[in-house]
FIKEKE-88517 format. One record per residue: residue number from 0; residue in three letters; x, y, z of N, C-alpha, C in turn. Coordinates in Angstrom, 2 decimals. Example, Ala and Ser with C-alpha at 12.3 -4.5 7.8 and 13.67 -1.06 7.14 Angstrom:
pos|code|n.c1|n.c2|n.c3|ca.c1|ca.c2|ca.c3|c.c1|c.c2|c.c3
0|ALA|13.19|-5.69|7.80|12.30|-4.50|7.80|13.20|-3.30|7.80
1|SER|12.85|-2.25|7.08|13.67|-1.06|7.14|12.90|0.03|7.87
end
This chain:
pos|code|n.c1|n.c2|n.c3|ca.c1|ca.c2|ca.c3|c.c1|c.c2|c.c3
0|UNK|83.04|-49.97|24.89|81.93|-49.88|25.83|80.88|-48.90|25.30
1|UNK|79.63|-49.62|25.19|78.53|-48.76|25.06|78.29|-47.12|25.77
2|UNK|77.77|-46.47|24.94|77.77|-44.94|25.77|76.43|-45.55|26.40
3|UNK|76.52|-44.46|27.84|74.43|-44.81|28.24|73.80|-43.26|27.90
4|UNK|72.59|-43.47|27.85|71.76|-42.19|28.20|70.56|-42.60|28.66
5|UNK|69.19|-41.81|28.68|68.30|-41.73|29.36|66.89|-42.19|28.52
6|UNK|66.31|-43.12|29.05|65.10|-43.84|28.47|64.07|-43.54|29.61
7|UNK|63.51|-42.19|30.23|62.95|-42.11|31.33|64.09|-41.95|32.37
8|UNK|63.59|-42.47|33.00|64.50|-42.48|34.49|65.49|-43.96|34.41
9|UNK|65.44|-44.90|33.30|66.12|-45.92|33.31|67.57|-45.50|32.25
10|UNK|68.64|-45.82|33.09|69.65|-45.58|31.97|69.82|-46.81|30.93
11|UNK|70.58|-46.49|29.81|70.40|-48.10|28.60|71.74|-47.45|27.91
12|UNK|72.07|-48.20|27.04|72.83|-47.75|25.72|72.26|-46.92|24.60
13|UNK|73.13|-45.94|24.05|72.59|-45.19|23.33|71.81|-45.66|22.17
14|UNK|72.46|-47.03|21.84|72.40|-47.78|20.71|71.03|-47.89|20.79
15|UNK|70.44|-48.43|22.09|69.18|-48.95|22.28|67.79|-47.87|22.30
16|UNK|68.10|-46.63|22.27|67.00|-45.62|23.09|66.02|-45.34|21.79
17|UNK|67.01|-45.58|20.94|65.98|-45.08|19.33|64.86|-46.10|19.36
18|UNK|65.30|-47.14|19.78|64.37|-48.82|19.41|63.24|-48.33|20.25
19|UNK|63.49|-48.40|21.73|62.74|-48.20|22.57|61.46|-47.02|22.79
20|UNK|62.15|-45.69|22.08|61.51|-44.89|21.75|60.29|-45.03|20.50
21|UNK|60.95|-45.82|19.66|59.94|-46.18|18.65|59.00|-46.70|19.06
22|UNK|59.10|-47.44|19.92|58.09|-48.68|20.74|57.12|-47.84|21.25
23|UNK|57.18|-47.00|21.78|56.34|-46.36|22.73|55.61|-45.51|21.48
24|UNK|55.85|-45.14|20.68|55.30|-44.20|19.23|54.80|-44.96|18.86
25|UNK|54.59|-46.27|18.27|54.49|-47.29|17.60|52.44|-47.71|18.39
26|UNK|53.16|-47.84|19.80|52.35|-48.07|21.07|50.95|-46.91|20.47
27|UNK|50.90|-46.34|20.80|50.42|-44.75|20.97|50.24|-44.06|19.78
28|UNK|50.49|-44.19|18.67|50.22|-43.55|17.04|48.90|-43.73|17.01
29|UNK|47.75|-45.04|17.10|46.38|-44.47|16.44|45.58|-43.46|17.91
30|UNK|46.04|-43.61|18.84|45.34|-42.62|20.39|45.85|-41.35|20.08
31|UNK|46.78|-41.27|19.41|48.28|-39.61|20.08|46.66|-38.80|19.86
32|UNK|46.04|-38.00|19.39|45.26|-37.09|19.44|44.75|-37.05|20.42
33|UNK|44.08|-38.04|20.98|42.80|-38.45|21.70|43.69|-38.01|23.21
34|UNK|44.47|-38.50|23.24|45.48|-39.04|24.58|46.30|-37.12|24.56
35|UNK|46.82|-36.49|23.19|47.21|-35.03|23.75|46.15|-34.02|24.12
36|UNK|44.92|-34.26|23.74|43.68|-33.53|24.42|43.27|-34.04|25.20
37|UNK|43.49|-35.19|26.26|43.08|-35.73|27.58|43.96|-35.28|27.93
38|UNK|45.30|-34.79|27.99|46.25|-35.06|28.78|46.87|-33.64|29.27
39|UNK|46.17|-32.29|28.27|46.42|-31.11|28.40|45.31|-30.40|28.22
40|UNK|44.25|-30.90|28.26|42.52|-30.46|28.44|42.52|-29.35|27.15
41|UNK|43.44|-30.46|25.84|43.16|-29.36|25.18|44.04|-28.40|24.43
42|UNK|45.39|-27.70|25.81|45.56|-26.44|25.37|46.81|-26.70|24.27
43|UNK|47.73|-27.82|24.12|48.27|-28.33|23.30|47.72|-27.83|21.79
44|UNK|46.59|-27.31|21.66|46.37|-26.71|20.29|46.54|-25.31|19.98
45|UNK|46.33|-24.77|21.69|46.63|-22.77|21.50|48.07|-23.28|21.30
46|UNK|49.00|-24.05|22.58|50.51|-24.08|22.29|51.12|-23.89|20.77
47|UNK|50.27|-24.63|20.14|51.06|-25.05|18.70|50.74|-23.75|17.82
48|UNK|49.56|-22.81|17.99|49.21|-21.94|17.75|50.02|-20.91|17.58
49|UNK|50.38|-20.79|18.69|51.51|-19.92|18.90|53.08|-19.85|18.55
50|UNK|53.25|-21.06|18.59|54.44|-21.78|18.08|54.28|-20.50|16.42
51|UNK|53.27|-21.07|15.73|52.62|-20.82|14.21|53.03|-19.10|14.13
52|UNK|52.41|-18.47|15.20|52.34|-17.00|15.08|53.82|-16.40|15.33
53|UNK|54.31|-17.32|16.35|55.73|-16.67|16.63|56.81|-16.69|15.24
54|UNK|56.38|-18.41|14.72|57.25|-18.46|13.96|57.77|-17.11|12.45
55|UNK|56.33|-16.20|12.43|57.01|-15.46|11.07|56.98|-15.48|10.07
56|UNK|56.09|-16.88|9.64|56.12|-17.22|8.47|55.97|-16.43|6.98
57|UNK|57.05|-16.26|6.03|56.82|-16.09|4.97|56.23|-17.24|3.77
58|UNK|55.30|-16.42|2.59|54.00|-17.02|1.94|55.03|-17.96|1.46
59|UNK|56.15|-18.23|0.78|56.78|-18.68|-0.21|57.99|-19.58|0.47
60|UNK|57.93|-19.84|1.93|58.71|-20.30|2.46|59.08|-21.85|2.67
61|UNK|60.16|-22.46|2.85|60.31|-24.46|2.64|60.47|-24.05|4.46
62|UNK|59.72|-25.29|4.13|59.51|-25.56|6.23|60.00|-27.21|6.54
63|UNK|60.90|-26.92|7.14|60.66|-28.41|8.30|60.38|-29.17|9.33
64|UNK|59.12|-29.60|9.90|58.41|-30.11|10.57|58.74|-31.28|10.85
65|UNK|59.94|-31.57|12.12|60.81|-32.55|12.88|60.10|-33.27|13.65
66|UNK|59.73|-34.45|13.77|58.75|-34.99|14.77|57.57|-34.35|14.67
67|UNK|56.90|-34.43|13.53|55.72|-33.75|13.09|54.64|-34.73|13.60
68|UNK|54.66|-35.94|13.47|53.44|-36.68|14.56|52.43|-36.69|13.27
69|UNK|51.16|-36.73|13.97|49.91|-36.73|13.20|49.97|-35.52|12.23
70|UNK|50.35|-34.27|12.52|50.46|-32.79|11.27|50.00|-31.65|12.36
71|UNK|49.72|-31.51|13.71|48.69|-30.78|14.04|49.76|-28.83|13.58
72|UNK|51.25|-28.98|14.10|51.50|-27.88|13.34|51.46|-27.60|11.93
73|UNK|52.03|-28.79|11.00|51.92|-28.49|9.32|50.71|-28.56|9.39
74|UNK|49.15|-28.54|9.71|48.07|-28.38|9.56|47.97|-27.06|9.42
75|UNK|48.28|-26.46|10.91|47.91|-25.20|10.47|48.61|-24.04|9.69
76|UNK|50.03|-24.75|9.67|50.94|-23.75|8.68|50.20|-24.22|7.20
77|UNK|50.40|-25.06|6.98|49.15|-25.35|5.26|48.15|-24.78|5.36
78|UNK|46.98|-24.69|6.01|45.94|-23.94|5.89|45.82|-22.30|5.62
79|UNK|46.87|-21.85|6.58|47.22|-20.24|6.75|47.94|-19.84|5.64
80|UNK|49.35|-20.78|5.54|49.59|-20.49|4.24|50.03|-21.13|3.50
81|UNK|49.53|-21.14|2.40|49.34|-22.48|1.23|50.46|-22.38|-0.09
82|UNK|50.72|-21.58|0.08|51.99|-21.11|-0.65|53.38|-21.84|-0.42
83|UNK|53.50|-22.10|0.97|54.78|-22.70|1.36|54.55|-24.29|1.32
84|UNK|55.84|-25.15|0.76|56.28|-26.09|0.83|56.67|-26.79|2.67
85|UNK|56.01|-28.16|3.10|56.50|-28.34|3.98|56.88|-29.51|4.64
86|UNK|57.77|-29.92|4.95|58.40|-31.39|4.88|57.92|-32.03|6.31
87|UNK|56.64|-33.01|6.52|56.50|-33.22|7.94|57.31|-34.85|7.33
88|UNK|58.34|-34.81|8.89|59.21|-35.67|8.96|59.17|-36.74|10.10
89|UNK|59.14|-37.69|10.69|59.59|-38.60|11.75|59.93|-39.37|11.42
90|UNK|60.71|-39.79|12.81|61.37|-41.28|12.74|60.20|-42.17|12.73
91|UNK|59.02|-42.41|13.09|58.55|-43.17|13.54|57.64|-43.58|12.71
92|UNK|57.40|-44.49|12.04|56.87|-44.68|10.20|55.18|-44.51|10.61
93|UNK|54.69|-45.77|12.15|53.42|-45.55|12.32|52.65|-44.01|12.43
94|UNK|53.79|-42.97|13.12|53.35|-41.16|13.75|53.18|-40.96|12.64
95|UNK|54.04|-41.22|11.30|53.74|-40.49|9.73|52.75|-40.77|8.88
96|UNK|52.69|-42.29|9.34|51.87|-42.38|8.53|50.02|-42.14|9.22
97|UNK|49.86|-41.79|10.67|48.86|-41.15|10.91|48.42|-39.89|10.09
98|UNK|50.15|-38.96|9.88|49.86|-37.56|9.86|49.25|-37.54|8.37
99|UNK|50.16|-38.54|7.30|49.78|-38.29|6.23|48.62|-38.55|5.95
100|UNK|47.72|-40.03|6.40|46.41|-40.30|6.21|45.41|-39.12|6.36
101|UNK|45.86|-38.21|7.54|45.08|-36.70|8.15|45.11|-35.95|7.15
102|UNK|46.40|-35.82|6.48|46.43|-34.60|5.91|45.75|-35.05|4.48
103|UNK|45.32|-35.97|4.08|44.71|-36.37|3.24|42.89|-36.17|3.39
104|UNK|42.52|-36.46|4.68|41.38|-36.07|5.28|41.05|-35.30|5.44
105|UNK|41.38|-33.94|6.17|41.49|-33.05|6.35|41.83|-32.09|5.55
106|UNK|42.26|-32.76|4.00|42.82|-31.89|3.05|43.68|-30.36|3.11
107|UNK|44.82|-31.09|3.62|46.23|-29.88|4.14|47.34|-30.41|3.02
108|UNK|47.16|-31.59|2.37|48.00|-32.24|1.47|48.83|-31.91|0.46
109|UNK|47.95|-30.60|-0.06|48.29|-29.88|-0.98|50.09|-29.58|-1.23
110|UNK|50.71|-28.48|-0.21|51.72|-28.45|-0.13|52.81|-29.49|0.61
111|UNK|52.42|-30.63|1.16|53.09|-31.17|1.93|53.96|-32.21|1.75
112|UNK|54.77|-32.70|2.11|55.43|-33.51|2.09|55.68|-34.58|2.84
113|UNK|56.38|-36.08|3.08|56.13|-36.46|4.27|57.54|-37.58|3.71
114|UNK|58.45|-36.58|5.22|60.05|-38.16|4.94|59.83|-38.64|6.55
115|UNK|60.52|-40.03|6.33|60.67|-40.90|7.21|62.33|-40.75|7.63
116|UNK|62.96|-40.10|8.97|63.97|-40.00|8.79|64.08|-39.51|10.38
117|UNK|65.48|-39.56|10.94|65.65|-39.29|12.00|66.29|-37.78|11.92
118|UNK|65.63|-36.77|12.75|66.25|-35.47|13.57|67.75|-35.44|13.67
119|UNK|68.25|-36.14|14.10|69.79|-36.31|14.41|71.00|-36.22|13.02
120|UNK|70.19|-36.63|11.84|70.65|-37.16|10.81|69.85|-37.21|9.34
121|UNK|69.85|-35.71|9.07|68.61|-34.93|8.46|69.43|-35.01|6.60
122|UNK|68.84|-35.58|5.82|69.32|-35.97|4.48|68.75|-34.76|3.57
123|UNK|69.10|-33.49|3.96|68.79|-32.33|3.19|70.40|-31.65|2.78
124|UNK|70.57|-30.85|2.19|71.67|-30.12|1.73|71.66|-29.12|3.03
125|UNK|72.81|-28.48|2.86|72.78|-27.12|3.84|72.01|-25.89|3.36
126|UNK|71.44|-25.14|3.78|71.08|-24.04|3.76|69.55|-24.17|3.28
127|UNK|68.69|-25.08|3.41|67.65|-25.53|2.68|66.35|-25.20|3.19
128|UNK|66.09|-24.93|4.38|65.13|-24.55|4.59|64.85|-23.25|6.01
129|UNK|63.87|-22.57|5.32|63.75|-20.93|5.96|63.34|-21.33|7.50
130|UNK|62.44|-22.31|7.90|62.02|-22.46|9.14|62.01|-23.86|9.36
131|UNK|62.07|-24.32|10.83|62.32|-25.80|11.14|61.44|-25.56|12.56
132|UNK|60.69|-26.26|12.41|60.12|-26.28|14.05|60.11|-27.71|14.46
133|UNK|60.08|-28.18|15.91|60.14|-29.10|16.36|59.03|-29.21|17.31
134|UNK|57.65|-29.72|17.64|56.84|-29.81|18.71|56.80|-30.97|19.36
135|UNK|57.20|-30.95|20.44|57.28|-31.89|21.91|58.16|-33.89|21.14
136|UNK|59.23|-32.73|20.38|59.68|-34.49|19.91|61.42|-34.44|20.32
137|UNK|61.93|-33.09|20.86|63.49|-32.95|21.00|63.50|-33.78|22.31
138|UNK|62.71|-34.00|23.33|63.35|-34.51|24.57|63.36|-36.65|24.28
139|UNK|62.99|-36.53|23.27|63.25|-38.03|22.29|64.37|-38.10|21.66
140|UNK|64.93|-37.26|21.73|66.55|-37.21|20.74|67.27|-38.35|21.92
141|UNK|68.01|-38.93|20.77|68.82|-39.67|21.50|70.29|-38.47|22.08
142|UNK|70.78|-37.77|21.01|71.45|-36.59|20.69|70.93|-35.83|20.54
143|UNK|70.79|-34.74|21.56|70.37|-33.45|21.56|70.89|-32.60|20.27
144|UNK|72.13|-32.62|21.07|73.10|-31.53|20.51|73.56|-32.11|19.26
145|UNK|73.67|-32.99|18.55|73.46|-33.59|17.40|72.64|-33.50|16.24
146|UNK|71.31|-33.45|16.83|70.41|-32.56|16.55|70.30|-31.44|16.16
147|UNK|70.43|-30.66|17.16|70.39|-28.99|16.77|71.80|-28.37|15.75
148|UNK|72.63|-29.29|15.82|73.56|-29.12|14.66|72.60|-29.29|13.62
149|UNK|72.09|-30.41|13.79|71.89|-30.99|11.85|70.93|-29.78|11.91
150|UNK|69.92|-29.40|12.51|69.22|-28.15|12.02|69.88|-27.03|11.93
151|UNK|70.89|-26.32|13.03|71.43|-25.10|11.72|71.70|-25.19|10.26
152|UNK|72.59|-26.71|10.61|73.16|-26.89|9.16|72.16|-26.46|7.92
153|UNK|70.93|-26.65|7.89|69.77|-27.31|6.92|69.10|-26.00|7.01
154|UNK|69.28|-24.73|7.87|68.81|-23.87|8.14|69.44|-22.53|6.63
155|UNK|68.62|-22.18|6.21|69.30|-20.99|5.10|69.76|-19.86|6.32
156|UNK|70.29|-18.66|5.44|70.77|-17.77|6.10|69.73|-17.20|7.04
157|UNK|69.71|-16.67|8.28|68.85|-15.75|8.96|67.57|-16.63|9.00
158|UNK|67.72|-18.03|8.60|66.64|-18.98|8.64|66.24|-19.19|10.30
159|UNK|65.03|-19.91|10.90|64.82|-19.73|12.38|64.24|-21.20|12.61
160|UNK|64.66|-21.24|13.67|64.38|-22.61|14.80|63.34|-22.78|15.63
161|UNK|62.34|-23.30|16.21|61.02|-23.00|17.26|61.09|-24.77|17.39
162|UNK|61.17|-24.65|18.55|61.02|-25.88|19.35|59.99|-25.80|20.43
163|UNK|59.18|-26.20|20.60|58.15|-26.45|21.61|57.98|-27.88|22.48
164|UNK|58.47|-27.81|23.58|59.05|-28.75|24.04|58.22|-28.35|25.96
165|UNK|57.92|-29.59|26.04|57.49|-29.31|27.90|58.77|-29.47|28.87
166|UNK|58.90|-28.34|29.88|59.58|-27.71|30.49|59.91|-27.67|31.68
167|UNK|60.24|-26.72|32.58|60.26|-26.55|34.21|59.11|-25.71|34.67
168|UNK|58.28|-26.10|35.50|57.52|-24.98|36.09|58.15|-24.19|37.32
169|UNK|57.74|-22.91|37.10|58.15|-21.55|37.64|57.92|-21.55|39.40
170|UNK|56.79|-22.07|39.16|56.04|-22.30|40.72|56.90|-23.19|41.17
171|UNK|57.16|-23.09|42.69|57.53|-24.54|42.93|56.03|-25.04|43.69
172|UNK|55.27|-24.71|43.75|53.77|-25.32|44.27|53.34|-25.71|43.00
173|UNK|53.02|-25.15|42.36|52.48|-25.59|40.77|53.49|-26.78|40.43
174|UNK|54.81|-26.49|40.35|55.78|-27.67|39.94|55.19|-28.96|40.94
175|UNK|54.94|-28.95|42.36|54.49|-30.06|43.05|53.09|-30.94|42.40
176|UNK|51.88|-29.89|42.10|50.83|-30.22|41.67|51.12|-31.24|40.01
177|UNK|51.75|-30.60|39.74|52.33|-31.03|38.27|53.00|-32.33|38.19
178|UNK|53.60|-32.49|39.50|54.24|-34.06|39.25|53.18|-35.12|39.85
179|UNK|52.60|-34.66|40.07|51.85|-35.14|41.00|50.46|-35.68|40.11
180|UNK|50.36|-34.82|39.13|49.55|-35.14|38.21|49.82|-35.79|36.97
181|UNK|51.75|-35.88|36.77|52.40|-36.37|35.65|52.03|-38.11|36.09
182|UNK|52.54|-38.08|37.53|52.93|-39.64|37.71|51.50|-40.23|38.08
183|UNK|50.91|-39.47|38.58|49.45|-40.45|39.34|48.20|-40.42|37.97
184|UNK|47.81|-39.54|37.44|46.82|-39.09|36.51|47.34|-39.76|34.89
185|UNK|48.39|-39.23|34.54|48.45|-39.40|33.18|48.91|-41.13|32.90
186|UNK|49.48|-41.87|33.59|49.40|-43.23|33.32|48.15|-44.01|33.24
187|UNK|46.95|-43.38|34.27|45.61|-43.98|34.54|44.98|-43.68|32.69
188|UNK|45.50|-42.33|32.86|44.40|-41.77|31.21|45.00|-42.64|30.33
189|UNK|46.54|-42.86|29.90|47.17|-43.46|29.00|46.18|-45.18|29.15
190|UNK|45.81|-45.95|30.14|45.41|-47.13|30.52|44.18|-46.79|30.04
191|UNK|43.15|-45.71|30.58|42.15|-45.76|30.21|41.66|-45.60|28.94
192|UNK|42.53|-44.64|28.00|41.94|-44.31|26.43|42.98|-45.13|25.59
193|UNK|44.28|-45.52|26.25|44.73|-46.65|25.02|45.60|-47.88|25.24
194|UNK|44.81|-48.35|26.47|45.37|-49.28|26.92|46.50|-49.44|27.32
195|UNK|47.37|-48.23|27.40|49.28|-48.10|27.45|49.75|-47.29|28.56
196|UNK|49.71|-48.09|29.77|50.06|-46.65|30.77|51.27|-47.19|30.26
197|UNK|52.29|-47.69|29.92|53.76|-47.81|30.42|54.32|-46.48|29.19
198|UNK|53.45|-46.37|28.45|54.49|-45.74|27.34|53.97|-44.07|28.37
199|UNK|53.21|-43.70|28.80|52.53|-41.98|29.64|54.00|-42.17|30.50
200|UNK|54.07|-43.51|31.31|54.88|-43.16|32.67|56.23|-42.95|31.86
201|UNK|56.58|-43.38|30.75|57.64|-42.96|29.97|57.92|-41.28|29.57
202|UNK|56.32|-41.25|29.32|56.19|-39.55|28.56|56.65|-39.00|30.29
203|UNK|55.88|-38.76|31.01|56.02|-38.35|32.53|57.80|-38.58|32.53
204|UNK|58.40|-39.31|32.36|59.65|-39.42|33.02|60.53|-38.91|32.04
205|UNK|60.46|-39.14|30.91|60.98|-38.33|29.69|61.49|-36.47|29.78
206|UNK|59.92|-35.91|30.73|59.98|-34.37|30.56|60.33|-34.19|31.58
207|UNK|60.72|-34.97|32.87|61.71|-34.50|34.01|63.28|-34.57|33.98
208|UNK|63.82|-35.50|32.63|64.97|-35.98|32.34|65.47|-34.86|31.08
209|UNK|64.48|-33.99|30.65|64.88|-32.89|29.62|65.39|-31.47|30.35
210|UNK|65.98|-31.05|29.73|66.61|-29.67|29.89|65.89|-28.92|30.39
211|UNK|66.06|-27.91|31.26|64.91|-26.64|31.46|65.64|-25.81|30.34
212|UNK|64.39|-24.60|30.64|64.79|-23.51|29.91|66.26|-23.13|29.62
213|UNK|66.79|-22.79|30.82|67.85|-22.00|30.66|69.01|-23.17|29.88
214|UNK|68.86|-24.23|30.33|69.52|-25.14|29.93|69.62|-25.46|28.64
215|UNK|68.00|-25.79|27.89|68.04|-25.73|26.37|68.51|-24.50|25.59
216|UNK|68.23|-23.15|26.04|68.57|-22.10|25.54|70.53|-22.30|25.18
217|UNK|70.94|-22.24|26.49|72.18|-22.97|26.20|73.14|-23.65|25.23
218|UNK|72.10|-24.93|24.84|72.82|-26.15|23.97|72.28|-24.79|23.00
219|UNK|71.07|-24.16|22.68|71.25|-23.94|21.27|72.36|-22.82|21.00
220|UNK|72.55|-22.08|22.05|73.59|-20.90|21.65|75.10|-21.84|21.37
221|UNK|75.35|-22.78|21.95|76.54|-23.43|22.09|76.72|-24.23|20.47
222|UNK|75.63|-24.48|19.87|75.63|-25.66|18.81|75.09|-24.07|17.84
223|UNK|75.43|-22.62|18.23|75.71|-21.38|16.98|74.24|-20.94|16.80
224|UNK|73.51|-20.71|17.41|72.13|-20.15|16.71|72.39|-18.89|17.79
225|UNK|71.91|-17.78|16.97|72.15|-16.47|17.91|70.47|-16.11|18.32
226|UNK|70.40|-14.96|18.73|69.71|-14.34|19.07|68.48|-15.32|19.97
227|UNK|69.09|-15.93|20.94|67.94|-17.29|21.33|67.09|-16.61|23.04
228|UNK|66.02|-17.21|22.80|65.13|-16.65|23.68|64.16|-18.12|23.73
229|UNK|63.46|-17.31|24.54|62.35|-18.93|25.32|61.22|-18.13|25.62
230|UNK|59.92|-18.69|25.50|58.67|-18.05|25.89|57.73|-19.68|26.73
231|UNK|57.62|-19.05|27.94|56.93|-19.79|29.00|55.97|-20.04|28.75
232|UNK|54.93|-21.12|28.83|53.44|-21.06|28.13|53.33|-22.17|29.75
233|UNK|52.15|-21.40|30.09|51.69|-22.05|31.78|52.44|-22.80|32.49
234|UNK|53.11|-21.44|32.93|53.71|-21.24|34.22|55.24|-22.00|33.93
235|UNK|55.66|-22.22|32.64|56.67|-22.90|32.00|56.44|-24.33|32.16
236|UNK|55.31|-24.93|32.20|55.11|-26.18|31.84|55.69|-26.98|30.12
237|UNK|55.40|-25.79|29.60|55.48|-26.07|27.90|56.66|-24.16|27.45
238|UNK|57.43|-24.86|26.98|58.35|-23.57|26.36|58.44|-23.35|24.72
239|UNK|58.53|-22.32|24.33|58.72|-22.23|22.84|60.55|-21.73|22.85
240|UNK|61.43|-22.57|22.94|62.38|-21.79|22.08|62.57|-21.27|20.86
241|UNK|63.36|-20.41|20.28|63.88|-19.66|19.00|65.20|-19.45|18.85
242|UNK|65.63|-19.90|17.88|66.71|-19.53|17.82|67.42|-19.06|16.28
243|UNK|68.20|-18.68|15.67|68.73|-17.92|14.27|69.70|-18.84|13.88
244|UNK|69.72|-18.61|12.00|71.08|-19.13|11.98|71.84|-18.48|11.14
245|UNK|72.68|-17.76|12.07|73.32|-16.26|11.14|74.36|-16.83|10.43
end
């Protein structure tokens, strides 16, 4: 018997969620820019920002960029610092091959790299790279915790984790306004700038079916990363976890 898990609010077989997930990436790869600055007025670029500053980066460092999408974090880690090697990775061949066309445009190319490969099931050696960040692509895991294995594994010593992932809000009035704006607003924008509400009401149902804070903090201490902490970014709409791999 098939295992199930969560495709939105619809349960399916595990077998099936990767397919389905692609679909909606697939859907949504030439809009994703257009559609994450309609859809967060924007601040989706301080988020990633910060992600950048928290992370620590050393000049000489190998990075892995998990569900890297179009590049908007390896953008700015290449620009800042050009020294480091950095592997932007997805499953999703159309998200990569946006990012790479960008980073060709935009000329970030220099150091970069670009594999086609799933999070869950990461074709690096152990100990391989100093930093791994993940932005808004873990609540797509079919396997969480599958996941965050294969990244310690791939993680060098005292190497670090940053996941930026949307969250629980703190408010419960703000949390009301927020769903309220997930389910009614962001399917209309998804219809209006790319013809796709079904894949938004997916995104919308996706980030109520993910972990909160305390919860992700959790899987990562449980799957061995020490020293783990979470930083709230409006009102915990959007979280940065961190985590070590001693």
């Amino acid at each position: 018997m098939n295992k199930k898990t969560h495709f939105g609010y619809q349960e399916v077989d595990q077998s099936d969620k990767q397919k389905y997930v692609g679909d909606v990436f697939t859907s949504v790869a030439k809009n994703y820019d257009v559609m994450n600055d309609a859809m967060s007025f924007g601040m989706h670029r301080l988020w990633k920002k910060i992600l950048v500053e928290l992370a620590g980066i050393g000049e000489d460092d190998v990075i892995l960029d998990i569900a890297s999408g179009t590049g908007d974090i390896s953008k700015l880690i290449s620009k800042e610092y050009p020294r480091t090697n950095i592997f932007l990775s997805d499953i999703n061949y159309e998200m990569l091959n946006e990012g790479r066309n960008r980073s060709i445009d935009e000329s970030f190319d220099k150091n970069c790299y670009f594999c086609q490969l799933s999070g869950e099931e990461l074709p690096f050696k152990d100990n391989t790279f100093d930093i791994i960040t993940v932005g808004f692509g873990l609540r797509n895991f079919t396997d969480k915790d599958r996941g965050l294995k294969e990244m310690k594994r791939c993680l060098k010593k005292n190497g670090k984790l940053l996941v930026l992932e949307f969250s629980k809000p703190i408010n419960p009035l703000f949390s009301k306004l927020y769903d309220w704006y997930s389910f009614n607003i962001l399917p209309k924008l998804g219809s209006l700038l790319a013809n796709d509400s079904e894949s938004y009401k997916y995104l919308a149902e996706s980030i109520r079916m993910h972990p909160d804070q305390e919860a992700l903090k959790g899987m990562m201490v449980q799957q061995g990363f020490s020293e783990c902490k979470f930083y709230n970014l409006l009102n915990g709409i959007v979280a940065i976890h961190i985590g070590y791999n001693d």
